[in-house]
N, CA and C atoms as a LAMMPS dump frame, in Angstrom:
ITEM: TIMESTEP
0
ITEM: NUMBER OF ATOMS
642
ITEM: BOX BOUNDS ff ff ff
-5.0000000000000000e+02 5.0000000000000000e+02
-5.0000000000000000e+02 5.0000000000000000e+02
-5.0000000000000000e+02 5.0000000000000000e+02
ITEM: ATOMS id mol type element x y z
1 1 1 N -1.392 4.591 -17.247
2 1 2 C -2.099 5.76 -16.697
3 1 3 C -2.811 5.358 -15.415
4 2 1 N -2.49 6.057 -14.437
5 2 2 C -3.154 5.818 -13.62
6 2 3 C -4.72 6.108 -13.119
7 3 1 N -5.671 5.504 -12.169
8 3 2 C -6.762 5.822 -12.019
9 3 3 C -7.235 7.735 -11.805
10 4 1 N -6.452 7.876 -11.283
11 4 2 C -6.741 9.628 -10.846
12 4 3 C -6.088 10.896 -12.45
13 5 1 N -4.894 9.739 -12.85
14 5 2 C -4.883 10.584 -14.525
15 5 3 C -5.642 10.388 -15.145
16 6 1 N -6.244 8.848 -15.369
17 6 2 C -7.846 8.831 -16.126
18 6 3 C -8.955 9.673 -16.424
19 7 1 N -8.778 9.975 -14.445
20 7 2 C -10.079 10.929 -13.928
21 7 3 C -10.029 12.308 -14.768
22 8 1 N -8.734 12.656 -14.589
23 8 2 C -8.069 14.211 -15.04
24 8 3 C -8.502 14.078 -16.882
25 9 1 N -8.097 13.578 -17.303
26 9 2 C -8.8 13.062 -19.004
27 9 3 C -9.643 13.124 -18.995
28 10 1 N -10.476 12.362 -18.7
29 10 2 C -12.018 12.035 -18.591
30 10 3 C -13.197 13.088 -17.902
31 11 1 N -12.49 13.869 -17.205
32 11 2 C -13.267 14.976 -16.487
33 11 3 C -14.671 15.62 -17.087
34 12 1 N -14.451 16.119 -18.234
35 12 2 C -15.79 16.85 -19.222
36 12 3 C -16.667 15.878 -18.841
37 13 1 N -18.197 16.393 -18.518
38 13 2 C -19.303 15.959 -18.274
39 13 3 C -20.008 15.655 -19.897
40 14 1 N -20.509 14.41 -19.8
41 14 2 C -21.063 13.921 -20.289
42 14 3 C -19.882 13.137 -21.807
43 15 1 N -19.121 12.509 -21.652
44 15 2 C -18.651 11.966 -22.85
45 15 3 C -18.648 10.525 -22.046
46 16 1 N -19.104 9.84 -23.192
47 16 2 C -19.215 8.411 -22.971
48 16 3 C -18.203 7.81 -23.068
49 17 1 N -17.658 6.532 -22.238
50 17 2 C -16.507 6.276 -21.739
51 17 3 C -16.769 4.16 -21.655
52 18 1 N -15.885 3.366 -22.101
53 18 2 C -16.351 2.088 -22.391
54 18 3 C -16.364 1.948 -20.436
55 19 1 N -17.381 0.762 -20.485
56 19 2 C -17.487 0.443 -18.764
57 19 3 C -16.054 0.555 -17.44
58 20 1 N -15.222 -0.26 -18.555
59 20 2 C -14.218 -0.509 -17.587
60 20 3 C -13.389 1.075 -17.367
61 21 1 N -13.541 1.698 -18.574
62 21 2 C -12.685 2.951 -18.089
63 21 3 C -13.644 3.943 -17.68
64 22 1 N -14.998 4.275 -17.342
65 22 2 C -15.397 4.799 -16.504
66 22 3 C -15.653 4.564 -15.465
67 23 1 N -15.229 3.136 -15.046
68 23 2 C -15.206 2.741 -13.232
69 23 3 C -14.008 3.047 -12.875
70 24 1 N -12.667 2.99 -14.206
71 24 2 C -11.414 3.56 -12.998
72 24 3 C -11.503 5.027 -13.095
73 25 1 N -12.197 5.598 -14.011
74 25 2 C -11.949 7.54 -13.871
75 25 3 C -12.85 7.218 -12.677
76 26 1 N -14.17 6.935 -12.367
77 26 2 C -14.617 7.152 -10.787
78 26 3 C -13.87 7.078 -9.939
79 27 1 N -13.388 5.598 -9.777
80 27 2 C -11.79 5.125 -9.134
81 27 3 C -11.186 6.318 -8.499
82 28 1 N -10.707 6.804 -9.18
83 28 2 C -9.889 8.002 -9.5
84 28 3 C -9.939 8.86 -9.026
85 29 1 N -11.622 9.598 -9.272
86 29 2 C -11.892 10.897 -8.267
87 29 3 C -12.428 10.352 -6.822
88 30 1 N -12.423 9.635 -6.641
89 30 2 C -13.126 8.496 -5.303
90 30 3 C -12.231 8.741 -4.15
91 31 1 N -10.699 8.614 -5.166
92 31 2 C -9.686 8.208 -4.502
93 31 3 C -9.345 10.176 -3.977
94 32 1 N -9.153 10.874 -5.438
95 32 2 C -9.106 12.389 -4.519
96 32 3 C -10.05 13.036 -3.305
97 33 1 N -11.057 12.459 -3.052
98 33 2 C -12.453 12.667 -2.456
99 33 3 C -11.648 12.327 -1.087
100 34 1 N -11.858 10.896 -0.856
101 34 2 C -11.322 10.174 -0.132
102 34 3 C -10.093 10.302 0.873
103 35 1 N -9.059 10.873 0.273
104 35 2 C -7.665 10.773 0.446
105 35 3 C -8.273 12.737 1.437
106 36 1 N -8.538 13.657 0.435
107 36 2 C -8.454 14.768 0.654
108 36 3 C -9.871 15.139 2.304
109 37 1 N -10.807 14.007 1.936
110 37 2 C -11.45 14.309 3.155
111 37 3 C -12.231 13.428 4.571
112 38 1 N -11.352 12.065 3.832
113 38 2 C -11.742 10.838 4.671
114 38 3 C -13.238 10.269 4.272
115 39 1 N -13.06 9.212 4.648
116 39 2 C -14.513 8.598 4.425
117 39 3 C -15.407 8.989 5.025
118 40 1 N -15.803 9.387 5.877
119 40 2 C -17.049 10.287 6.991
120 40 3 C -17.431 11.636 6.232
121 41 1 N -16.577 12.525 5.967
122 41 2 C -16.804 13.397 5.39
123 41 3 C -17.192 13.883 3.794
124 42 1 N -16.683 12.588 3.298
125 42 2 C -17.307 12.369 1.769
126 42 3 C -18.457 11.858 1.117
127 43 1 N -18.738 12.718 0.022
128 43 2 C -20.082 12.435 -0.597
129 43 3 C -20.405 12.191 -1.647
130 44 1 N -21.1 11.189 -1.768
131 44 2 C -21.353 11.126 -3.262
132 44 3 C -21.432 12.099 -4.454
133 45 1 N -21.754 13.111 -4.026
134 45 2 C -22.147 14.246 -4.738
135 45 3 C -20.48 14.689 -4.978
136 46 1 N -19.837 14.602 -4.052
137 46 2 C -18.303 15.472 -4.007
138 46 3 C -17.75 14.251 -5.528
139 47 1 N -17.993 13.05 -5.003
140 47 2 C -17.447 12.302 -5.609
141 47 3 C -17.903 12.259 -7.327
142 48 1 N -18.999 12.494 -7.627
143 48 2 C -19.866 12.864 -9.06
144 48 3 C -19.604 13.91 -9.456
145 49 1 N -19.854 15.407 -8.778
146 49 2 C -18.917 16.495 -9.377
147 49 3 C -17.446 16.514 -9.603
148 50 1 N -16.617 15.332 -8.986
149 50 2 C -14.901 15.597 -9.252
150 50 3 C -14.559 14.628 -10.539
151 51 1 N -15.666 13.518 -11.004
152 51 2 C -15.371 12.851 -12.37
153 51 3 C -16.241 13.208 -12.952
154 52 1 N -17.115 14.69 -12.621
155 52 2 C -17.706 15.131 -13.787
156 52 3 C -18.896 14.012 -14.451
157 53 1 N -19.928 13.184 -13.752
158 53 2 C -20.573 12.597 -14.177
159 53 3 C -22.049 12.812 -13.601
160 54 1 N -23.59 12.496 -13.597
161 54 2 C -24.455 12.729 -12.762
162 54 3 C -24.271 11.424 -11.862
163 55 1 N -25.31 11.537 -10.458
164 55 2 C -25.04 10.724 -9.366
165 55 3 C -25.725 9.099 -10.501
166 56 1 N -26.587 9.322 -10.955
167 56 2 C -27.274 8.088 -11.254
168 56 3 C -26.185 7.207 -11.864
169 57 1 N -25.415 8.21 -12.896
170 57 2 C -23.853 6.727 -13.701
171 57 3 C -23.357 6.59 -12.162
172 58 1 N -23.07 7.48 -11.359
173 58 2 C -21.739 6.842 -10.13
174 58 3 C -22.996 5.511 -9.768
175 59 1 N -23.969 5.427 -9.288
176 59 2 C -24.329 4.817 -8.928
177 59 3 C -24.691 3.323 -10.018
178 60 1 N -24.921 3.634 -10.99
179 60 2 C -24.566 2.542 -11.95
180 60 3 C -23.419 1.279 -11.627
181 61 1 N -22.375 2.213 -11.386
182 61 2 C -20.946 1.214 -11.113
183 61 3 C -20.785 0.446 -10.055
184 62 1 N -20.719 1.91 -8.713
185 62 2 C -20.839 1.338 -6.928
186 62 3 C -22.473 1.788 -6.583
187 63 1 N -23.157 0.842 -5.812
188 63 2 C -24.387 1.046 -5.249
189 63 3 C -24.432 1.949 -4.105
190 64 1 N -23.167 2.127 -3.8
191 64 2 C -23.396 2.906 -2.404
192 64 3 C -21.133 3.245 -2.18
193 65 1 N -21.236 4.167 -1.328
194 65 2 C -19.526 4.944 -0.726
195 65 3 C -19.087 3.688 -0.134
196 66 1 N -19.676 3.222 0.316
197 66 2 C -18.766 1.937 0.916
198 66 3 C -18.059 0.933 -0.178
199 67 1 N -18.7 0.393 -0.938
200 67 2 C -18.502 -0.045 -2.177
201 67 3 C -17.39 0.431 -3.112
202 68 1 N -17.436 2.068 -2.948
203 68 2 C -16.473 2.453 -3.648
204 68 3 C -14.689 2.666 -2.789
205 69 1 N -15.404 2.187 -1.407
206 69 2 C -13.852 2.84 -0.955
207 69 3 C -13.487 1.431 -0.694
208 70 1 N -14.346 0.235 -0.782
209 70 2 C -13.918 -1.052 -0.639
210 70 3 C -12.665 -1.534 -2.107
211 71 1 N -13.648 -1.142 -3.05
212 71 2 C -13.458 -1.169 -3.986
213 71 3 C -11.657 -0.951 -4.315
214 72 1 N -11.592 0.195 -3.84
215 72 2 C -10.195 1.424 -3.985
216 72 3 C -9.4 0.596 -2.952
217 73 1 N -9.794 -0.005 -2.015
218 73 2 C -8.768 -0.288 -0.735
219 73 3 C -8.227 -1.695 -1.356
220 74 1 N -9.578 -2.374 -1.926
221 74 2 C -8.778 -3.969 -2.496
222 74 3 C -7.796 -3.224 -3.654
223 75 1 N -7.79 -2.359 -4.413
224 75 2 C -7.021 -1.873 -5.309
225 75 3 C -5.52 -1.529 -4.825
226 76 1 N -5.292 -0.942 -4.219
227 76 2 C -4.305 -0.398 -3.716
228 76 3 C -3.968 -1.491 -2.42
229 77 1 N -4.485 -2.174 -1.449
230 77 2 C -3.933 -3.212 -0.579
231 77 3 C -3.276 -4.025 -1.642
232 78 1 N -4.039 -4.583 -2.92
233 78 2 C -3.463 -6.014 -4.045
234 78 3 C -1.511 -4.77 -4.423
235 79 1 N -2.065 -3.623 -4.999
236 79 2 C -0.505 -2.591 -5.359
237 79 3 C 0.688 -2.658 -4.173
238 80 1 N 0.278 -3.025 -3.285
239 80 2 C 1.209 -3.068 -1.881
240 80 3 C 2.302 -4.526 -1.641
241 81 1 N 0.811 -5.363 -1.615
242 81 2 C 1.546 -6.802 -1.694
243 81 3 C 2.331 -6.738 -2.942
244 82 1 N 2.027 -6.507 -4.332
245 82 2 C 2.601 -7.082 -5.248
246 82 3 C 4.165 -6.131 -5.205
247 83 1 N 4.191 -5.314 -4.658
248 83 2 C 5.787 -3.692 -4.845
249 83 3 C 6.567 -4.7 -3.23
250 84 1 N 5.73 -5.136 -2.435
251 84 2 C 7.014 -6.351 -1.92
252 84 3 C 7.27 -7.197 -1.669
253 85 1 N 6.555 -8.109 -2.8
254 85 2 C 6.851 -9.547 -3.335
255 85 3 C 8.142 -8.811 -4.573
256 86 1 N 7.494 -7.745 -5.315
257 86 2 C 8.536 -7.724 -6.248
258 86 3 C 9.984 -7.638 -5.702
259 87 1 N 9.669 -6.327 -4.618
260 87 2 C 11.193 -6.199 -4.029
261 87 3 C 12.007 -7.499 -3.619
262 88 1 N 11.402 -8.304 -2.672
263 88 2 C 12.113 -9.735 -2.226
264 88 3 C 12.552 -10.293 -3.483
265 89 1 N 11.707 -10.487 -5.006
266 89 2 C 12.384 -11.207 -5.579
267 89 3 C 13.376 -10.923 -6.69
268 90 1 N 13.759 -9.427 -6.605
269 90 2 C 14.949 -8.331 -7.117
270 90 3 C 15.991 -8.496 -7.167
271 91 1 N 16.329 -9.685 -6.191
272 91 2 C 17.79 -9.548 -6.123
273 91 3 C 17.68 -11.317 -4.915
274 92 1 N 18.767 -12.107 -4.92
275 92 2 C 19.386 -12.851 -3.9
276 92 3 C 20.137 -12.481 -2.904
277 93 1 N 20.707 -11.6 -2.476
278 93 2 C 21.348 -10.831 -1.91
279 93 3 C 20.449 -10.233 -0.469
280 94 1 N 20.477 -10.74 0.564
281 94 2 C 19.806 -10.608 1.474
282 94 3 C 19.998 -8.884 2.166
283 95 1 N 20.897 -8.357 1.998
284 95 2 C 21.299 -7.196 2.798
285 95 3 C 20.668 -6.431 2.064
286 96 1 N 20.292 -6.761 0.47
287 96 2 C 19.853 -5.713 -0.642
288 96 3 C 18.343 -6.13 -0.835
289 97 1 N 17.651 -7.087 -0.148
290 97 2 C 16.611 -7.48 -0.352
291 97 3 C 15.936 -6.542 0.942
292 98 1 N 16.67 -6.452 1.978
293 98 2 C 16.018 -5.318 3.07
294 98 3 C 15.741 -4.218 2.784
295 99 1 N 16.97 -4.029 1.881
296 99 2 C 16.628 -1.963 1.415
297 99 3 C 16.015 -2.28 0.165
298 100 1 N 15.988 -3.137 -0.35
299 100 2 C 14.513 -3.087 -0.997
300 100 3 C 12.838 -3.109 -0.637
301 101 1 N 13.021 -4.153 0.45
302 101 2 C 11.336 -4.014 0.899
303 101 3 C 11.156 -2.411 1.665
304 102 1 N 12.662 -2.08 2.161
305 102 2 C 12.021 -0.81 3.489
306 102 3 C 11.821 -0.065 1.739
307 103 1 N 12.31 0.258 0.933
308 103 2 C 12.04 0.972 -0.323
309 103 3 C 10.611 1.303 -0.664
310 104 1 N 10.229 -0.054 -0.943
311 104 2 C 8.819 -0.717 -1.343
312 104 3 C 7.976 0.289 -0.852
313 105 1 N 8.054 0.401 0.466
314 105 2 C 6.968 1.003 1.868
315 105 3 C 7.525 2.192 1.499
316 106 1 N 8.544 2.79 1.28
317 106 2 C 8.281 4.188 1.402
318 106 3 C 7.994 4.893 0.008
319 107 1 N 8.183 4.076 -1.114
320 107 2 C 7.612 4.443 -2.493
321 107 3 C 6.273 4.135 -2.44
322 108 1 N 5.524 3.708 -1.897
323 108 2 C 4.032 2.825 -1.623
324 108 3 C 3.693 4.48 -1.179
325 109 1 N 3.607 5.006 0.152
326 109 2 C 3.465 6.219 0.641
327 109 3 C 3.702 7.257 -0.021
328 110 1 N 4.94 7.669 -0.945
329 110 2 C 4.985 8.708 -1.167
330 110 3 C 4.313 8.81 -2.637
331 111 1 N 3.503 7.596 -2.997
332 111 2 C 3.09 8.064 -4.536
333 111 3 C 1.826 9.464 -4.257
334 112 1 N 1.788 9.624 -5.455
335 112 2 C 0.753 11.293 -5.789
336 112 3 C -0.211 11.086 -4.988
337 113 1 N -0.663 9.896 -5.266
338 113 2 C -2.361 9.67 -4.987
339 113 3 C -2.568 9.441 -3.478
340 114 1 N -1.868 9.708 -3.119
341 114 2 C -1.905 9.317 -1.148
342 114 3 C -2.569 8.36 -0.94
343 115 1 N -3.058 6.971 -1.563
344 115 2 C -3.631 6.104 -1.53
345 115 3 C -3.157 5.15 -0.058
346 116 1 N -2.004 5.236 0.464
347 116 2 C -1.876 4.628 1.504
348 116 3 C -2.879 5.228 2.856
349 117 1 N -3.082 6.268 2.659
350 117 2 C -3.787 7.11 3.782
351 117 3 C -5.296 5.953 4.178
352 118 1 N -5.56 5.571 2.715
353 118 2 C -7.096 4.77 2.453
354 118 3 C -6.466 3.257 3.462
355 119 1 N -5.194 2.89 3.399
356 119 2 C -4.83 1.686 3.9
357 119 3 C -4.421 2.002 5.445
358 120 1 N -3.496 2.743 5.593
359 120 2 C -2.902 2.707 6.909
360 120 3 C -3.353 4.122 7.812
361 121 1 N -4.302 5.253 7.52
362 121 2 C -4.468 5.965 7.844
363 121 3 C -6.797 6.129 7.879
364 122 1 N -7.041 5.046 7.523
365 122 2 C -8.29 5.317 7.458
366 122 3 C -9.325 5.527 8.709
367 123 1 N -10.173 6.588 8.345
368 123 2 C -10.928 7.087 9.238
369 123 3 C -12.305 5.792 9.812
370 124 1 N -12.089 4.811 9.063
371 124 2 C -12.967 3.73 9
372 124 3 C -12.568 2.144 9.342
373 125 1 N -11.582 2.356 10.055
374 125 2 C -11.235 1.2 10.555
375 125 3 C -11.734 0.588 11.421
376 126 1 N -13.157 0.8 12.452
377 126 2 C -14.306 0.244 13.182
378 126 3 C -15.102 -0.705 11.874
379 127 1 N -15.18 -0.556 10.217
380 127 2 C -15.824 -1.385 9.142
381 127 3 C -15.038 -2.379 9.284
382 128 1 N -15.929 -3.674 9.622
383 128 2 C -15.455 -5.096 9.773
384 128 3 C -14.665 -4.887 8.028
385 129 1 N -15.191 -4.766 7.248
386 129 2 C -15.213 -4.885 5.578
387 129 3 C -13.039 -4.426 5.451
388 130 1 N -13.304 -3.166 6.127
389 130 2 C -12.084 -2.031 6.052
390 130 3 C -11.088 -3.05 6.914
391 131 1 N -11.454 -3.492 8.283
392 131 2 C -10.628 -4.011 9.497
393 131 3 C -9.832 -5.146 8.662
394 132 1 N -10.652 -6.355 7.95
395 132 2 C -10.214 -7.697 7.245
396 132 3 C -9.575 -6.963 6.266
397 133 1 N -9.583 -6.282 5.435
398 133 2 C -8.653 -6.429 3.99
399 133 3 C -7.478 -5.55 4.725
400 134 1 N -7.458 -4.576 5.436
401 134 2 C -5.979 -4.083 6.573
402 134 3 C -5.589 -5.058 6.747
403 135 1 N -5.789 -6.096 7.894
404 135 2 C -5.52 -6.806 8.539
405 135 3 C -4.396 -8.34 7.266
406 136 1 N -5.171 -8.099 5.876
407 136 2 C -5.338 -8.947 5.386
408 136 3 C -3.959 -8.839 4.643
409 137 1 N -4.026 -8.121 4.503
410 137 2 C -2.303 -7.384 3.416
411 137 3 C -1.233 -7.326 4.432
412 138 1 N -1.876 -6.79 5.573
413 138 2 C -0.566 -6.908 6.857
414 138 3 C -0.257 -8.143 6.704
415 139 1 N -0.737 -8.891 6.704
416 139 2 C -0.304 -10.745 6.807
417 139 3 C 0.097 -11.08 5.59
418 140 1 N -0.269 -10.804 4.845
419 140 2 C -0.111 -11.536 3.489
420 140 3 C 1.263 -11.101 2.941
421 141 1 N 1.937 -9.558 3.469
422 141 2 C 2.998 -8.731 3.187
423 141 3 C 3.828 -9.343 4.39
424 142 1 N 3.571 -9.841 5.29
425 142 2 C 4.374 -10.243 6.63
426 142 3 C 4.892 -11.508 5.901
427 143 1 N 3.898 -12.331 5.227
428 143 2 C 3.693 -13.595 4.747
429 143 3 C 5.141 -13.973 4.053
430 144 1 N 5.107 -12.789 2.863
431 144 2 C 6.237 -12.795 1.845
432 144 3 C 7.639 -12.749 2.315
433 145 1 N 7.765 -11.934 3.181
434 145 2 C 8.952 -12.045 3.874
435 145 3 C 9.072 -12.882 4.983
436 146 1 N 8.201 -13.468 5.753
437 146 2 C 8.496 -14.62 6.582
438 146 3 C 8.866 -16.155 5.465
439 147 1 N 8.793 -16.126 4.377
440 147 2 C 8.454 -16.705 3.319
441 147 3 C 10.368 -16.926 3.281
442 148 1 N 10.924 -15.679 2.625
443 148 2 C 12.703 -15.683 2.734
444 148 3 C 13.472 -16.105 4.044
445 149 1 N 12.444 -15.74 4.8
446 149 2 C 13.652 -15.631 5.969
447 149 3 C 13.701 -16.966 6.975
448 150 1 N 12.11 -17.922 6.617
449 150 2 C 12.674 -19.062 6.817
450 150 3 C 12.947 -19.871 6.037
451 151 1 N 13.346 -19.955 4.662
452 151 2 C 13.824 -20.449 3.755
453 151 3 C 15.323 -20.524 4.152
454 152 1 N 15.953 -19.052 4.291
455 152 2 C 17.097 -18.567 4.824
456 152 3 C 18.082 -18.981 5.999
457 153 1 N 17.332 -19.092 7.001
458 153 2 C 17.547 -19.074 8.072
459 153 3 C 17.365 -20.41 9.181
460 154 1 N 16.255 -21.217 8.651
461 154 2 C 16.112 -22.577 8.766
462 154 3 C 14.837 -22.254 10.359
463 155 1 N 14.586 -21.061 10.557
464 155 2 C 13.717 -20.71 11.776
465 155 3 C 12.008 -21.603 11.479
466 156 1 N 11.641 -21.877 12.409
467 156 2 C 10.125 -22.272 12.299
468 156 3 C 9.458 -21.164 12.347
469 157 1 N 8.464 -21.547 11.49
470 157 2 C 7.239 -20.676 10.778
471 157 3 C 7.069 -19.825 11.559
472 158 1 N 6.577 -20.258 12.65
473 158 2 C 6.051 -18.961 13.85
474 158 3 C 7.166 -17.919 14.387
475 159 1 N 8.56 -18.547 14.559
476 159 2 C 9.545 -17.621 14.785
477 159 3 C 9.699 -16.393 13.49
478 160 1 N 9.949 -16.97 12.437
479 160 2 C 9.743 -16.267 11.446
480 160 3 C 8.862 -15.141 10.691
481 161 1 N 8.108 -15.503 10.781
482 161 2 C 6.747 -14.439 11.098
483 161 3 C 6.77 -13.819 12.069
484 162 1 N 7.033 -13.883 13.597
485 162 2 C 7.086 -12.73 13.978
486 162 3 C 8.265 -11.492 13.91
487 163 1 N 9.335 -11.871 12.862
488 163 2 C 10.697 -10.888 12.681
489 163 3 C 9.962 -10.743 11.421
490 164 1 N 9.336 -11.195 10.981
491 164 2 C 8.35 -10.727 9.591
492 164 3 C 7.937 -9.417 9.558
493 165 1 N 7.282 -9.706 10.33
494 165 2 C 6.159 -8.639 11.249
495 165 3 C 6.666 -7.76 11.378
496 166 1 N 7.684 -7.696 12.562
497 166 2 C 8.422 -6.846 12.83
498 166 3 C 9.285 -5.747 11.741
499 167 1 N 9.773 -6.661 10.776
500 167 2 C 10.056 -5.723 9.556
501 167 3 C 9.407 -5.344 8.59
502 168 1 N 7.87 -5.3 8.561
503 168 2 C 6.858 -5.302 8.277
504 168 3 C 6.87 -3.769 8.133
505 169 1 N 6.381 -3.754 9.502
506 169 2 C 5.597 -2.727 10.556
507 169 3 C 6.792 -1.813 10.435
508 170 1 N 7.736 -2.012 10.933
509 170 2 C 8.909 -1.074 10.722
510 170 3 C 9.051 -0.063 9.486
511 171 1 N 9.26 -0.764 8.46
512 171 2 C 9.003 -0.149 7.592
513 171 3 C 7.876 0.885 6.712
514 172 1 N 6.38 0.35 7.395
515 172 2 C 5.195 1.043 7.273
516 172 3 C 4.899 1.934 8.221
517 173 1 N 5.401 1.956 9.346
518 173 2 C 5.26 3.021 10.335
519 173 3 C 6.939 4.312 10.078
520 174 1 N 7.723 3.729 10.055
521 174 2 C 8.57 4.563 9.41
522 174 3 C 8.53 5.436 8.307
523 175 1 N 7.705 4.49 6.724
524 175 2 C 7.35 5.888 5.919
525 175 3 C 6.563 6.585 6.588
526 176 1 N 5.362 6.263 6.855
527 176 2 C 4.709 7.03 7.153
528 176 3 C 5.212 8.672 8.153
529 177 1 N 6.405 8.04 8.813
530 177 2 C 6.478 8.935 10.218
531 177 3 C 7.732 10.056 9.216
532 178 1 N 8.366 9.583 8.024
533 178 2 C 9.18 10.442 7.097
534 178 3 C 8.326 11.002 6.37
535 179 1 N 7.346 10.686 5.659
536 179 2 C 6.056 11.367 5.002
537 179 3 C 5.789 12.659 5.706
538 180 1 N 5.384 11.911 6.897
539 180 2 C 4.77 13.276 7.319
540 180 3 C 5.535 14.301 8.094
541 181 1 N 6.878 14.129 8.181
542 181 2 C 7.942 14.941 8.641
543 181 3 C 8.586 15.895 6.95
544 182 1 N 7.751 15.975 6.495
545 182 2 C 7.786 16.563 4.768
546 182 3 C 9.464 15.963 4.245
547 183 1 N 9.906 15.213 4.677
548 183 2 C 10.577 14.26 4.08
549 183 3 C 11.761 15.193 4.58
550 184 1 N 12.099 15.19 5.679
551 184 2 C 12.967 15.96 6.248
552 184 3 C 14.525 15.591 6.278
553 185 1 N 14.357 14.112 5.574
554 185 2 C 15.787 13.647 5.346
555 185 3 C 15.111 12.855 3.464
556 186 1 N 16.287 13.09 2.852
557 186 2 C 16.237 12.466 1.344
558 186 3 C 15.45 11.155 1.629
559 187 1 N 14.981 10.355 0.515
560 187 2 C 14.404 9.524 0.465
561 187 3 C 15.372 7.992 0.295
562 188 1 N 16.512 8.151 -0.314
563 188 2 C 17.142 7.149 -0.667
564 188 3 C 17.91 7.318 0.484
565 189 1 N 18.428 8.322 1.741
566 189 2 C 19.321 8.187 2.671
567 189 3 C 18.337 7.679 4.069
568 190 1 N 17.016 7.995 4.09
569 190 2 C 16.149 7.134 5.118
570 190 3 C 16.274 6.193 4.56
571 191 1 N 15.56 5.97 3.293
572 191 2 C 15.525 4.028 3.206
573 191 3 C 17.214 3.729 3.716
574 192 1 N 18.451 3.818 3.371
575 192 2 C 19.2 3.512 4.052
576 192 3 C 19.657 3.39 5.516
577 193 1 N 19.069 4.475 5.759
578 193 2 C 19.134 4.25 7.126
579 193 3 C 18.515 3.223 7.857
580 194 1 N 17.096 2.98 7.928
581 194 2 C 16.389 2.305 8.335
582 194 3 C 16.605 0.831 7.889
583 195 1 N 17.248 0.878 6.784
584 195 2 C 17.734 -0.679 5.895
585 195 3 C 18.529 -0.897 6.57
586 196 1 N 19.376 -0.104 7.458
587 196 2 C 20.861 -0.507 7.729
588 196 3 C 20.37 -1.109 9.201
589 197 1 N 19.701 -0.079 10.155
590 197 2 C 18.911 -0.653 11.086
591 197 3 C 18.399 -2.461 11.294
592 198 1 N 17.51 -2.136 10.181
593 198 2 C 16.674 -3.706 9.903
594 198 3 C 18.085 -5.12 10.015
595 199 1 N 18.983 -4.44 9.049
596 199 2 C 19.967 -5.225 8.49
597 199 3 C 20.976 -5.875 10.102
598 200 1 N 20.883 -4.809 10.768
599 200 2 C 21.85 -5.015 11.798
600 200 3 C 21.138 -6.142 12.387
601 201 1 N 20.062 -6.251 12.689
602 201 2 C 18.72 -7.263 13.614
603 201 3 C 19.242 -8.004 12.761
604 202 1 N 18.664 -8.78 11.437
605 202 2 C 18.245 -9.74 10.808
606 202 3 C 19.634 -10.434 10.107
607 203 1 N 20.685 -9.932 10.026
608 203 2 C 22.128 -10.61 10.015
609 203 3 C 22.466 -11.652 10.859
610 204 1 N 21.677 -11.529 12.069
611 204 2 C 22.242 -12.024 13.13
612 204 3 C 21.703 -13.357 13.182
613 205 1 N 21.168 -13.711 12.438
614 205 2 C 20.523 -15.247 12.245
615 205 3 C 21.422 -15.826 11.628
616 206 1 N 21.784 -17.105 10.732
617 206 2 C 23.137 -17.585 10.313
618 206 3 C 22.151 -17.903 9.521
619 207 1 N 22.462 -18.181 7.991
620 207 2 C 22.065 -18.708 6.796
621 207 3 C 21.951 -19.904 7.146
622 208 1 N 20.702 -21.209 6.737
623 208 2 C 20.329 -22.06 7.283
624 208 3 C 21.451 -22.848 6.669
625 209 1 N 22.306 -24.189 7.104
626 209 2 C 22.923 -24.959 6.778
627 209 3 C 24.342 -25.169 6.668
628 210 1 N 24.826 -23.481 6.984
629 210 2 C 26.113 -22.682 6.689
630 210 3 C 26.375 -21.985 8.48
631 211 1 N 27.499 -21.656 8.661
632 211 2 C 28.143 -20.798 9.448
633 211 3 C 27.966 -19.405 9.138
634 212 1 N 27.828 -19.056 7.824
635 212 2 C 28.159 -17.84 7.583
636 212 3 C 26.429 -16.849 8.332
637 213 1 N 26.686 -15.551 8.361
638 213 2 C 25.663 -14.93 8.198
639 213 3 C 25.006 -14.122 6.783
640 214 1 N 23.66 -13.571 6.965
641 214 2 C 23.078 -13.342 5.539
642 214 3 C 24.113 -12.859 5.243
């Protein structure tokens, strides 16, 4: 169950709830608050009337909105890295390991909870706090796949990382730019597309030790 179905359960005011599952129903409505009106415009109060609790429990958990959207961003940045580490390690198959990570990124975006908006769309990206954990998953997600491809490819670290990057970003600026085009082409025929794209670039390296390409 996720944090925002929690919330939806848990809603009725006043039923007591063990610690850990009334910090993810907050979680939860934090995240509808959040998503639906950006961090500037949200309030504690919005956020206490949508899990149905008084301000004093919200404040029990997070001391303050920053806290809670820190909170939500390490949540969902850790859900990002781990959907494409999983993808890379899905398969050996390098051509199928691409349309898996571009996958990753566009299932990451299109879940319910618009939780990517909190990562790649936030109104608060001047918060040193917000800037490092962005910054931090970009690398760490660049990381994983610079990780295959010089394993692969026999490239030094720094070359590698930056076609990292590059298919990184590609893929996170691409859902995003199909997201918000109300998904104007199927979901499994963009990720192909854009896989096929990626694929054409990153073939072109030769498997380290071999003639052949990926």
């Amino acid at each position: 169950m996720t944090a925002i179905e929690q919330t939806e359960a848990a809603r009725p005011r006043g039923t007591r709830l063990p610690r850990r599952a009334r910090r993810n129903q907050l979680l939860g409505a934090a995240q509808e608050v959040f998503v639906a009106q950006g961090y500037h415009a949200a309030a504690m109060d919005d956020i206490a009337e949508r899990a149905g609790v008084s301000k004093p429990v919200l404040y029990q958990h997070f001391p303050g909105k920053l806290d809670l959207y820190l909170a939500l961003l390490d949540q969902h940045c850790e859900a990002l890295l781990q959907a494409v580490r999983t993808a890379l390690a899905s398969t050996t198959d390098n051509k199928q390991r691409v349309r898996a990570t571009m996958d990753a990124y566009f299932a990451y975006v299109e879940d319910d909870g618009g939780a990517f908006r909190l990562v790649f769309e936030s109104d608060l990206t001047n918060e040193p706090a917000v800037r490092e954990r962005v910054d931090k998953v970009t690398t760490e997600c660049a990381e994983a796949i610079c990780d295959v491809i010089a394993e692969d490819t026999g490239l030094s670290r720094a070359e590698s990382m930056l076609l990292a990057s590059g298919l990184g970003g590609l893929a996170q600026v691409v859902a995003r730019s199909w997201l918000h085009s109300d998904r104007s082409v199927p979901r499994d025929q963009a990720v192909q597309l854009l896989a096929s794209l990626a694929w054409r670039g990153i073939a072109g390296f030769p498997l380290h030790g071999t003639d052949q390409h990926h």
